[in-house]
C-alpha positions, 0 to 999 in steps of 0.5 A: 166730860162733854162731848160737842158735835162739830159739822161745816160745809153741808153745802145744801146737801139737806138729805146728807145734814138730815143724816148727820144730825140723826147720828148726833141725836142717837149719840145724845149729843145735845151742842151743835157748832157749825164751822161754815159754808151752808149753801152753794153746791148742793139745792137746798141751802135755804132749808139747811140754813133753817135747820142749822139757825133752829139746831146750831148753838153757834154759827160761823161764817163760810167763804160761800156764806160770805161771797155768794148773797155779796150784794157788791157782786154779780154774776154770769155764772147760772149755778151762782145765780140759781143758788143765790136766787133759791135762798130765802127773805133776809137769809143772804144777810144772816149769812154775811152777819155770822161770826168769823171764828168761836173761841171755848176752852176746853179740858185746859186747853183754849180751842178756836174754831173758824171756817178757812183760815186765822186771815180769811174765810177766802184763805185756803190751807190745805193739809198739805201744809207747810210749818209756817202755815200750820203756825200761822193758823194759832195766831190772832188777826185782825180777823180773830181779835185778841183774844187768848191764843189758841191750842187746839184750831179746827176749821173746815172749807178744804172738804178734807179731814185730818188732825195734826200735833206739831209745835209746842203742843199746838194741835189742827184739825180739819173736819171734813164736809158733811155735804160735799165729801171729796175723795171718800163721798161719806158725810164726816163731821167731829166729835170734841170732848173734854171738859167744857169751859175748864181750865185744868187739865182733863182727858180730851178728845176729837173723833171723826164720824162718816154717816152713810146716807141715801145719795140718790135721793139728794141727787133726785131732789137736786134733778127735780129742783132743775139745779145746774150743775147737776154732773158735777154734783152727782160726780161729788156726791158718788164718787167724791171727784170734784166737778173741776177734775171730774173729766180729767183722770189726771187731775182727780186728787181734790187736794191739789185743785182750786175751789 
């Protein structure tokens, strides 16, 4: 048995990463899979891109990873801009050349990992569901290649974390942002174990772990930095109210909003 760790959407959030990993370290786990979304949000995306490039065995691209240092694009948005400015020498790059998915087996059974969906890291499914979206998260795209088709999916981007067994023992779940946690703020990332790499039937598991960390102390380096957006950023990480509903009582399920 083997246990991997599984983190997404750290969201420059170095003070939560920092935390996340210490948990994983004292477990002993030595395998590190990141499902996407290191920048933007959060003020220090060049350091957690740092970190997850020297910590990280593989690296998956996120929809911030691939829209935000698009060269194509611009911006009149100061949060977009000052996030994209904050990044280092030849990281926009390295961030738009990731992978879009991760296949392994795992216990016998064939697991993919990706950041949003099986089209698009732009694609968002919630766990809100319906039966042909659940469906359609197993299949190969034009984007996953032809590889197997998947048992097991798990993804990230909806900040959200859940698990599901539907279908003919198809299997999704969600786990969660380390960065930037709705509804309940804590950082939460995945535990899958099992055997890695076999293909006969073994135990298998996918834990979900909350890391308490010091909030303040990521809201105090994102003031000192002069980062825009600070409300909505001290509205997520203290409370877990997205920015977009933070001044609307009746819209505070973050589920239900856009990005």
């Amino acid at each position: 048995m083997e246990r991997i760790a599984l983190i997404s959407d750290v969201h420059g959030n170095l003070t939560a990463l920092e935390a996340v990993l210490a948990d994983i370290d004292a477990r002993g786990i030595t395998r590190i899979l990141n499902l996407g979304d290191y920048v933007g949000k959060g003020p220090r995306g060049r350091e957690v891109i740092e970190i997850c490039r020297e910590r990280c065995e593989v690296n998956i691209l996120g929809n911030w990873d691939d829209f935000l240092p698009d060269p194509a694009r611009t911006f009149d948005s100061e949060g977009l801009a000052w996030w994209l400015a904050q990044l280092g020498d030849g990281q926009g790059d390295w961030l738009r050349s990731l992978p879009f998915c991760h296949d392994l087996l795992v216990s016998g059974r064939r697991v993919r990992l990706f950041h949003a969906s099986a089209t698009s890291v732009h694609r968002r499914v919630r766990f809100d569901h319906d039966e042909a979206e659940f469906l359609g998260m197993f299949a190969n795209t034009p984007a996953t290649g032809d590889g197997p088709v998947p048992d097991v999916v798990g993804y990230g981007d909806t900040h959200d974390p859940f698990y599901e067994v539907s279908g003919d023992n198809l299997t999704l779940f969600n786990t969660g942002s380390v960065g930037n946690s709705m509804n309940d703020p804590t950082p939460v990332y995945v535990i899958l174990e099992g055997v890695i790499g076999s293909e006969a039937a073994a135990p298998f598991s996918v834990q979900f772990v909350r890391v308490p960390y010091d909030v303040e102390a990521e809201i105090a380096a994102a003031t000192r930095l002069g980062m825009p957006e600070l409300d909505g950023y001290v509205s997520e990480l203290r409370d877990g109210v997205y920015r977009g509903a933070m001044h609307d009582p009746h819209r505070r399920t973050y589920h239900r909003l856009p990005r």
